[in-house]
C-alpha positions as CSV (number, residue, x, y, z in Angstrom):
1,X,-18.0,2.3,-17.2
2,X,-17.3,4.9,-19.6
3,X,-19.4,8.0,-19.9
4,X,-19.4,7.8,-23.9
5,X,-21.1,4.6,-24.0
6,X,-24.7,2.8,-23.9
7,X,-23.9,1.1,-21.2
8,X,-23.5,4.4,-19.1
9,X,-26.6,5.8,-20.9
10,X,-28.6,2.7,-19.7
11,X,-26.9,3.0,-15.9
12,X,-28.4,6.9,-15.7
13,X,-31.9,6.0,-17.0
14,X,-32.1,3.3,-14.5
15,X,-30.9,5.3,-11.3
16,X,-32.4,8.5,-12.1
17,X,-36.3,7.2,-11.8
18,X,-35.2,4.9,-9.0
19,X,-33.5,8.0,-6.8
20,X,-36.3,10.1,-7.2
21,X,-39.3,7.4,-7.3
22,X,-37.8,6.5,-3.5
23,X,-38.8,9.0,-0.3
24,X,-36.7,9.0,2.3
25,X,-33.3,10.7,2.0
26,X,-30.6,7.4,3.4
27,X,-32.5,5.7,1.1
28,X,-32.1,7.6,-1.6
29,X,-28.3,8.0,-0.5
30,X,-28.1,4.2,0.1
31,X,-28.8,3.8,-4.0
32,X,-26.2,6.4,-4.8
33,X,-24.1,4.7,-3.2
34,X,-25.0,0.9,-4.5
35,X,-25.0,2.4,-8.0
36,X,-21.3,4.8,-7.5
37,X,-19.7,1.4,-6.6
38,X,-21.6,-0.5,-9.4
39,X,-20.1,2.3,-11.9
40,X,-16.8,1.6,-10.3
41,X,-16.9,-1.9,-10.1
42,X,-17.1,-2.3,-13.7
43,X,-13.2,-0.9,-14.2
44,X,-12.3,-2.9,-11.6
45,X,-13.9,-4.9,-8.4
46,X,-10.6,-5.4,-6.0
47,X,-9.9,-2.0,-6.8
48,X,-13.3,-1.0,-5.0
49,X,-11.7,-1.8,-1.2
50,X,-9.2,1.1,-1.9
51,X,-12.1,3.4,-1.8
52,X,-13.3,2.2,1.1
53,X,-10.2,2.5,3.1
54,X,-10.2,6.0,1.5
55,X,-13.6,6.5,3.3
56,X,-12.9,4.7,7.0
57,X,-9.4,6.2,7.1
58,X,-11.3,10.0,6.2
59,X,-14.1,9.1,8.5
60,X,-12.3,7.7,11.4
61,X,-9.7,10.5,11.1
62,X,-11.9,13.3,10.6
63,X,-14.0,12.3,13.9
64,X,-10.9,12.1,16.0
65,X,-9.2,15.5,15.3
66,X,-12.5,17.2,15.4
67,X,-13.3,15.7,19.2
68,X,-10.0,16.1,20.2
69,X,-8.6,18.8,22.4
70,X,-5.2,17.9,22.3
71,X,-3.3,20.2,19.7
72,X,-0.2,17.8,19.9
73,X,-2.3,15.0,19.2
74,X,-4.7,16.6,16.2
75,X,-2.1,17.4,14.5
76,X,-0.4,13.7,14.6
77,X,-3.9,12.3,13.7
78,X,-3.7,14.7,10.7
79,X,-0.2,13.9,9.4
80,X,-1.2,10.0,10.4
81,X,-4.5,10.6,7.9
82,X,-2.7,12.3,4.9
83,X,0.6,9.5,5.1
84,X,-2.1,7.4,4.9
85,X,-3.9,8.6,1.7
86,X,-0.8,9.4,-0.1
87,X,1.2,5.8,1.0
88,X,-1.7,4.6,-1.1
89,X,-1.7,6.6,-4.1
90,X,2.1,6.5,-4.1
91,X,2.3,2.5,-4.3
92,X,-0.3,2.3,-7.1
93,X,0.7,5.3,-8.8
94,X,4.2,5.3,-8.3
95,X,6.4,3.1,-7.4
96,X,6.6,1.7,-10.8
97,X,7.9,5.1,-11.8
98,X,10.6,5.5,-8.9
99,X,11.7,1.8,-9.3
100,X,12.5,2.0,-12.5
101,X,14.0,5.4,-12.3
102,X,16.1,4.3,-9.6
103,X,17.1,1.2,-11.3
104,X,18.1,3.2,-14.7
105,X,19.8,5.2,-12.1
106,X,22.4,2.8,-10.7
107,X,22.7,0.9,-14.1
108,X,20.7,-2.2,-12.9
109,X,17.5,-4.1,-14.6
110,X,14.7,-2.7,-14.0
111,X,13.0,-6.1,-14.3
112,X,13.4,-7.5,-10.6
113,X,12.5,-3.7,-9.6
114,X,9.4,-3.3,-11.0
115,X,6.3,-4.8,-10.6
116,X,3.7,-5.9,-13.4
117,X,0.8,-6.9,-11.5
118,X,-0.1,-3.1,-10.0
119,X,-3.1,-1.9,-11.6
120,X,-3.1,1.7,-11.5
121,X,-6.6,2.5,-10.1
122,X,-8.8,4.8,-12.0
123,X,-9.7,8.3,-10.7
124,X,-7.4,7.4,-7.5
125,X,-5.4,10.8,-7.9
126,X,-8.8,12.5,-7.4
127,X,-10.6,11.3,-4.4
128,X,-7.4,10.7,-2.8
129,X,-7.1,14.3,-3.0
130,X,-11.1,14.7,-2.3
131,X,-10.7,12.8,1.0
132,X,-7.7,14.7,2.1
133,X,-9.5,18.2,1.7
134,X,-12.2,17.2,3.9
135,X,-10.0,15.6,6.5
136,X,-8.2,18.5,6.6
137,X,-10.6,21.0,6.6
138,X,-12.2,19.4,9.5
139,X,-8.7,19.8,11.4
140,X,-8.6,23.7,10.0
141,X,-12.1,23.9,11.8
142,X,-13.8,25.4,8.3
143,X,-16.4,22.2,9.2
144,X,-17.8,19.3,11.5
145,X,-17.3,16.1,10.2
146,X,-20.5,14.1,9.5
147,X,-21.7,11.2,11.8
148,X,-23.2,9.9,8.9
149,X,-20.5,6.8,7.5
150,X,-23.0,6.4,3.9
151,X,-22.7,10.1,3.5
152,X,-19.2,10.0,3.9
153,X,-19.1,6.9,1.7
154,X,-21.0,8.7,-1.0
155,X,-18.9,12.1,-0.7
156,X,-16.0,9.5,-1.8
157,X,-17.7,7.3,-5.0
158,X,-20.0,9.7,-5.9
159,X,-20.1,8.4,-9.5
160,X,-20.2,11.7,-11.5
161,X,-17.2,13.0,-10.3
162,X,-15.4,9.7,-9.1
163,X,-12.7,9.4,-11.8
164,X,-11.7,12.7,-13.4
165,X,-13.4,15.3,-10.8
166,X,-13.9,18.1,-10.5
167,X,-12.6,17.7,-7.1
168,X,-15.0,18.5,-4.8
169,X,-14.7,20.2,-0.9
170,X,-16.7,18.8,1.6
171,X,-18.0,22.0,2.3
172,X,-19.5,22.4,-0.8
173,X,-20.6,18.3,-1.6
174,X,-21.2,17.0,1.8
175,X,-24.3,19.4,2.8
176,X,-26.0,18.5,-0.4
177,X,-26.2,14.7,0.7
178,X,-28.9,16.0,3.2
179,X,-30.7,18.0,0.5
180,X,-34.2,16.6,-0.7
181,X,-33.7,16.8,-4.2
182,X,-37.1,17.2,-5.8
183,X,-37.7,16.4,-9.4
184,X,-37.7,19.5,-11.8
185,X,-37.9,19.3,-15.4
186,X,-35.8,22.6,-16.2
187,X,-33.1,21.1,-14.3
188,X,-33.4,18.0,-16.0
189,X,-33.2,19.8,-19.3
190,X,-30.2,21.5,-18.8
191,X,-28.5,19.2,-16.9
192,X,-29.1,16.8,-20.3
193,X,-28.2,19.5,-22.6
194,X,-25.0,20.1,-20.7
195,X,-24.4,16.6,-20.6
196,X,-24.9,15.8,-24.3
197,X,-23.2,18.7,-25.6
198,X,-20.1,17.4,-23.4
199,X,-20.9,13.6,-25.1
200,X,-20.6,15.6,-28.3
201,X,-17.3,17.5,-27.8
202,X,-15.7,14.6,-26.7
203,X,-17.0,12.2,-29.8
204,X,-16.4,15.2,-32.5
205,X,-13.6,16.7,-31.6
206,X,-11.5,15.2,-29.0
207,X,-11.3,11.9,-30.5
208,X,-10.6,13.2,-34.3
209,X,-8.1,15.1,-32.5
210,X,-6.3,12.8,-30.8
211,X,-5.3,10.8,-33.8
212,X,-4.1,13.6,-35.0
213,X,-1.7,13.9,-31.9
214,X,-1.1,10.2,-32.1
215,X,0.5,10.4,-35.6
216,X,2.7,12.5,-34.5
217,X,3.7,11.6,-30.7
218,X,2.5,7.7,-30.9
219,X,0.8,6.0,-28.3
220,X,0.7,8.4,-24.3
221,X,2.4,5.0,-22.1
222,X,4.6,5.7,-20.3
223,X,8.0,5.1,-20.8
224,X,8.6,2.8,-17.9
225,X,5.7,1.1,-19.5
226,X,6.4,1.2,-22.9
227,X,10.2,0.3,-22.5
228,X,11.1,3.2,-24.9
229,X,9.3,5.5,-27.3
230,X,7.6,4.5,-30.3
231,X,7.2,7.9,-32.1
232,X,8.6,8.8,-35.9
233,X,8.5,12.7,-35.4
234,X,12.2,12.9,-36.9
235,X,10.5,12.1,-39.6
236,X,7.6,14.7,-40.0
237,X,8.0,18.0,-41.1
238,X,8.3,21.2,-38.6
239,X,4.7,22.2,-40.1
240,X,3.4,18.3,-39.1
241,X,4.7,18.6,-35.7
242,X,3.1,21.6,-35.4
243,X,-0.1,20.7,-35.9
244,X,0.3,17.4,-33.8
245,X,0.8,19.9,-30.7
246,X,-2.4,22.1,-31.5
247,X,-3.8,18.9,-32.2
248,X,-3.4,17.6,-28.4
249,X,-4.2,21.4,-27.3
250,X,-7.6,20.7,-28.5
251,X,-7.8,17.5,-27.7
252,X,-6.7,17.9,-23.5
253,X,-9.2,20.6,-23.6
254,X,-12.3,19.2,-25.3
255,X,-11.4,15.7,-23.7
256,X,-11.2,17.1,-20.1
257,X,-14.0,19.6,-20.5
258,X,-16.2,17.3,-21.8
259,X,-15.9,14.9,-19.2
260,X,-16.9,17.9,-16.4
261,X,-19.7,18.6,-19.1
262,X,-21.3,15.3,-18.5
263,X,-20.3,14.9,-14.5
264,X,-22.3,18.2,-14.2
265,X,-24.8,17.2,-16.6
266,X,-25.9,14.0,-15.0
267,X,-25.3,15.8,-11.3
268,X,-27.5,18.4,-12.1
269,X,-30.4,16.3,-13.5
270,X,-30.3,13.9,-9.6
271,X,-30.2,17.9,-8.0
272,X,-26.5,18.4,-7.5
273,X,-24.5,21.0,-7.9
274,X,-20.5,20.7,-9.2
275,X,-18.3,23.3,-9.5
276,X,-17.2,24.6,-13.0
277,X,-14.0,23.4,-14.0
278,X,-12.8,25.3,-17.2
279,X,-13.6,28.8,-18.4
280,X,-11.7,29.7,-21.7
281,X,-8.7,28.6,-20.6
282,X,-7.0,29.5,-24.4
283,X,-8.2,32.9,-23.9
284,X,-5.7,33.8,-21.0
285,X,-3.5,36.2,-21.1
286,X,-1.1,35.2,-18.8
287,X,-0.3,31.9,-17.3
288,X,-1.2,33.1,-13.8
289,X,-4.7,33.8,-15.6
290,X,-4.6,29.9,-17.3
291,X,-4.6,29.0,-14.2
292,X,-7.7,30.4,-12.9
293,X,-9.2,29.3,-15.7
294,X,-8.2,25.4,-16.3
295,X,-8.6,22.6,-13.9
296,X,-10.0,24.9,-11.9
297,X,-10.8,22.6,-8.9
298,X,-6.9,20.8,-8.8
299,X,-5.5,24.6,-9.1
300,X,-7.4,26.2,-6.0
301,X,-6.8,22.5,-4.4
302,X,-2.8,23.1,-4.7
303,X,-3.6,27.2,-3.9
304,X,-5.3,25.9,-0.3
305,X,-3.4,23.2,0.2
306,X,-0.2,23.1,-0.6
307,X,1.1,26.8,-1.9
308,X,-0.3,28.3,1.2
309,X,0.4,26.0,3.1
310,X,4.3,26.7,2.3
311,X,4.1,30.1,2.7
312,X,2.7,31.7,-0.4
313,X,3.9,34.8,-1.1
314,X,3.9,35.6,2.9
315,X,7.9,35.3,2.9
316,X,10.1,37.0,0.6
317,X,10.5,37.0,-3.3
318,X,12.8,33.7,-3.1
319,X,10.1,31.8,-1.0
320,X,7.2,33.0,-2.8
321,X,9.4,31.5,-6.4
322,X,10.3,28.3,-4.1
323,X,6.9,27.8,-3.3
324,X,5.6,28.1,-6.9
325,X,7.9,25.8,-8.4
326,X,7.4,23.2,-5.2
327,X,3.6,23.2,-5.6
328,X,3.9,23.3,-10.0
329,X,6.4,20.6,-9.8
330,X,4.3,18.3,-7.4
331,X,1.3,19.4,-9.0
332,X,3.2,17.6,-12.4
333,X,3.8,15.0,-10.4
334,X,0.2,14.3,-10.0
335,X,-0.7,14.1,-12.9
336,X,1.2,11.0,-14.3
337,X,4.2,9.0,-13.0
338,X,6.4,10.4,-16.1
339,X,9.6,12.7,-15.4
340,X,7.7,14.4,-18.4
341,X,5.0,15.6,-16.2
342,X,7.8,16.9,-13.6
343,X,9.0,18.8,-16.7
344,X,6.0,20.2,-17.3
345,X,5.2,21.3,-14.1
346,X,8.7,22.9,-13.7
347,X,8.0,24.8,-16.7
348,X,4.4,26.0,-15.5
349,X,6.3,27.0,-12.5
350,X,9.1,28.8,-13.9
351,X,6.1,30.6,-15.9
352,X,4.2,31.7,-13.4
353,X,7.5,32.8,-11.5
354,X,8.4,35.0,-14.7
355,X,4.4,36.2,-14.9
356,X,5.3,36.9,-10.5
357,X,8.0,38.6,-11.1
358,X,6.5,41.0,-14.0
359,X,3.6,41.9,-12.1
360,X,1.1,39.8,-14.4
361,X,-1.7,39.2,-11.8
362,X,-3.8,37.6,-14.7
363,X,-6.9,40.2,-14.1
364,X,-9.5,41.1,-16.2
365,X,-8.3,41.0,-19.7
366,X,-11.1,43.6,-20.6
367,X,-9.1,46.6,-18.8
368,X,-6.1,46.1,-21.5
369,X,-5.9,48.2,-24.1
370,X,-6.5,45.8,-27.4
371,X,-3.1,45.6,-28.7
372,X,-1.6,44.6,-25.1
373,X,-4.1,41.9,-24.7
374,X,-3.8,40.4,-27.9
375,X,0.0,40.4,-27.5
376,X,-0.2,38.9,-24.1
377,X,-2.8,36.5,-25.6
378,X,-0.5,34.8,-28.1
379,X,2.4,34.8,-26.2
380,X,0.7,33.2,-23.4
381,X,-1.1,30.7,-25.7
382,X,2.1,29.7,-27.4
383,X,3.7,28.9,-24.3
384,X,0.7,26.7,-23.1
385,X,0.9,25.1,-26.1
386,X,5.0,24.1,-25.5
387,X,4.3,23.3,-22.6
388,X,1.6,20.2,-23.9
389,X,4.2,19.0,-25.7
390,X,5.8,17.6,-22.5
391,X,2.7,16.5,-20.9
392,X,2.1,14.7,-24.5
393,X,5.4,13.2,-25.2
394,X,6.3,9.9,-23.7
395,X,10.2,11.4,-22.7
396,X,11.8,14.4,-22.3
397,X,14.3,13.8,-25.3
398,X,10.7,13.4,-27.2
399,X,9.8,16.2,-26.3
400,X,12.9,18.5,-26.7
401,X,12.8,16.8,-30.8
402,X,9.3,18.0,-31.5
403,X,10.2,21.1,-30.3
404,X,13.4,21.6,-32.8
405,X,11.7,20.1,-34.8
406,X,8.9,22.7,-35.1
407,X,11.7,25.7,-34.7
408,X,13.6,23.9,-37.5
409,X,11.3,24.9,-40.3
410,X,12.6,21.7,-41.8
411,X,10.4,19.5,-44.5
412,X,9.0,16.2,-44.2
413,X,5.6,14.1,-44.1
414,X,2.8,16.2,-42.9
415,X,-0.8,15.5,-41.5
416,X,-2.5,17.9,-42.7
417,X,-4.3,20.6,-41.7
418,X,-7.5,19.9,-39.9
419,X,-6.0,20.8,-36.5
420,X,-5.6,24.3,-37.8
421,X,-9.2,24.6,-38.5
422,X,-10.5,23.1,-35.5
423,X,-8.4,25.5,-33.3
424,X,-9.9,28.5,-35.2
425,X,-13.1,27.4,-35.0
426,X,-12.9,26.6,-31.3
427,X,-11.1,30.1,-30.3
428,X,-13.9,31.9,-32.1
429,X,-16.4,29.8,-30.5
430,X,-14.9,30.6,-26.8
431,X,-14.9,34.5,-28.0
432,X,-18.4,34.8,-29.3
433,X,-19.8,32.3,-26.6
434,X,-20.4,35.6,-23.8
435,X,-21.8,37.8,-26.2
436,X,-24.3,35.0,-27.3
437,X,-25.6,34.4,-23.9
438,X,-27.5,37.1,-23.3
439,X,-28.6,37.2,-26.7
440,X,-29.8,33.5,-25.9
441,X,-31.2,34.0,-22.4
442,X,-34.4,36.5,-24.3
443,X,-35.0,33.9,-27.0
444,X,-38.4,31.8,-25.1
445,X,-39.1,28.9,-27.3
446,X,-42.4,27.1,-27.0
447,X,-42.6,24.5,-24.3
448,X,-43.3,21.7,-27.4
449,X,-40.3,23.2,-29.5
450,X,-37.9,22.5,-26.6
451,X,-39.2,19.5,-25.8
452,X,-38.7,18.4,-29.1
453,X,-35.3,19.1,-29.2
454,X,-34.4,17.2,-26.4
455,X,-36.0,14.0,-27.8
456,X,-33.7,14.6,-31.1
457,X,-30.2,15.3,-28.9
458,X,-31.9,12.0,-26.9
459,X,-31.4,10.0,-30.7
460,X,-28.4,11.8,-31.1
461,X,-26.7,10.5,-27.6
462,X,-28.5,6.9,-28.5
463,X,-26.9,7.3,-32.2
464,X,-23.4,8.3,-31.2
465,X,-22.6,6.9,-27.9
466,X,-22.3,3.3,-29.8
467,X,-19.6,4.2,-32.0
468,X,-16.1,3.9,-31.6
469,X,-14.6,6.4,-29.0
470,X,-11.2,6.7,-26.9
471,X,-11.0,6.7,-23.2
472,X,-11.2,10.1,-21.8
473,X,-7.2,11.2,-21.1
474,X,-7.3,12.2,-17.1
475,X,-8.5,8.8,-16.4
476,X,-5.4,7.4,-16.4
477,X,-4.6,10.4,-13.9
């Protein structure tokens, strides 16, 4: 079910009333859960068990390790839990991939290699890693695992986040299952504003964008997919391809964002709180400082989990630079099964190595002096910008064309220049957005007024959310 459509605008209207109209807390949870595997059940039905072994495995796991006193024996429970979660992921997610690398590899068809029938399941690279962080938080003692299996059930499907996050700790989710949410108005309000203004983004500029990006890159498959790419960038022009990648940069951003824009939306109107997941990413000055500032919940997911894990920067120089590129490279990796998401994480690695080794530590931008921030600014943007290109392109010789092809200042068809526009308009918009706040926040509108407004962005949601719109990108993540 996708969040920019009626039938999702239907789905809220019905559970909302029915969560709060009911009085006792499992049953209220019980109908979160009916209606998380309703939302999930329309993608796919079969694909619903995989959740549920996500949330027996978690459960049973969790439970053991925590009543266990054996240290031997917690930890085996643990690495028995996360082969468990990623032997999953790995089948549905990529074993397509390594099959037909590894038949390309040793010159054979890939045909008897690969398999056709496996559905990759949607929002599988999220709660896989959702369940894991509990499991293993429970193990790192940072919390007791619930005795409750719906709540655990819930902390898994809960429909909001389910497909594209943000991921959620149990730490932070878990405790609110026990909340009694009470019906408030202001937090319906803003919870709908948030939601329709991510509806918005997504229908107005993501969308526009991304056919913009599709001239020039062609369809996102992936090559073991698609067989071979179907792009015509040698013939555009160096200024065409350049617009196709600032076209994407919008388009990942507005796309993504909007998506956390409605999950927190519609979260915050049932009483729940999500993390925020983006805050001006395009304004960072370094790509250390990106990465605070996109995907926030998968970067401090890989920070706890995996980079520190290895070692961080505990060890030396060389395994501090190991460690990055391990965690970038398999943080790639999650993200598609496409050696052009290894490449992209390698080069966010190699980044972040270079911004290491230069003493960037991505701090407040404020303290610069103007000159040295906007420097920093472009150089940094630039290079996020490269770097779509590989997450966009469907190969790595794909990629490497669009980028001569943009350094080649050669001629050819062009696109125009809409994406050009947009980005201005959205970089302004992410500048003056802090300033406005509290500007904003001593503005009191009558009660009426407000309420009036919200009926019109009601019509506009009703209007809009029947018209023709793309999938939102990180569900196929």
């Amino acid at each position: 079910m996708l969040f920019n459509s009626r039938h999702f605008l239907l789905f809220v209207f019905l559970v909302v009333p029915l969560y709060f109209a009911s009085r006792k807390q499992n049953t209220r949870n019980a109908l979160l859960l009916a209606a998380s595997y309703y939302f999930y059940m329309v993608f796919s039905i079969p694909l619903v068990g995989l959740m549920m072994w996500a949330t027996l495995l978690n459960y049973v796991s969790a439970r053991m390790i925590h009543f266990s006193r054996d240290a031997r024996k917690r930890a085996l429970l643990l690495v028995l839990s996360v082969m468990g979660n990623l032997g999953v992921l790995f089948f549905f997610k990529y074993y397509n991939f390594f099959a037909f690398s590894l038949a390309s590899l040793c010159g054979a068809e890939s045909n008897g290699w690969v398999l056709e029938h496996i559905m990759l399941p949607m929002g599988i690279s999220f709660y896989t890693f959702q369940t894991m962080s509990y499991t293993i938080d429970v193990f790192r003692g940072r919390m007791k695992p619930t005795e409750s299996l719906l709540d655990m059930a819930l902390y898994v499907s809960f429909f909001p986040q389910l497909v594209a996050g943000p991921i959620m700790r149990g730490t932070d989710l878990m405790p609110q299952f026990r909340e009694y949410h009470y019906l408030n108005l202001d937090r319906v309000a803003s919870g709908f504003r948030l939601a329709v203004f991510g509806l918005a983004k997504k229908s107005f500029i993501a969308d526009p964008m991304g056919d913009f990006a599709t001239m020039v890159f062609g369809t996102n498959t992936p090559a073991w997919r698609l067989g071979g790419s179907t792009d015509c960038i040698s013939e555009l022009s160096s200024l065409a391809i350049l617009m196709g990648t600032w076209a994407f940069t919008i388009q990942i951003y507005c796309d993504f964002s909007a998506y956390t824009d409605i999950a927190r939306g519609v979260a915050r109107i049932l009483g729940f709180r999500l993390m925020r997941n983006f805050d001006r990413p395009y304004l960072a000055t370094s790509i250390r400082d990106f990465w605070r500032r996109w995907h926030i919940s998968l970067s401090t997911w890989l920070r706890d989990y995996l980079y520190i894990p290895l070692g961080g920067n505990r060890k030396g120089p060389f395994r501090t630079y190991a460690n990055l590129m391990i965690t970038m490279i398999l943080g790639g990796l999650w993200h598609g099964a496409n050696w052009t998401f290894v490449a992209w994480g390698t080069l966010h690695g190699m980044l972040l190595s270079c911004d290491r080794a230069m003493g960037h530590d991505g701090g407040p931008a404020e303290q610069m002096p103007a000159l040295t921030r906007i420097v920093r600014w472009f150089v940094t943007f630039n290079l996020v910008c490269v770097s779509w290109i590989f997450f966009r392109a469907t190969t790595i010789g794909e990629a490497w064309e669009a980028i001569y092809g943009i350094v080649s200042l050669r001629g050819g068809k062009d696109i125009g220049y809409t994406p050009l526009c947009v980005l201005a308009g959205l970089l302004a918009f992410q500048v003056i957005t802090p300033r406005l706040a509290p500007i904003a926040r001593r503005w009191h509108f009558p009660v009426l007024s407000r309420w009036i407004c919200y009926v019109l962005l009601l019509l506009l949601v009703i209007l809009y959310t029947g018209a023709p719109s793309a999938d939102f990108l990180y569900f196929q993540f």
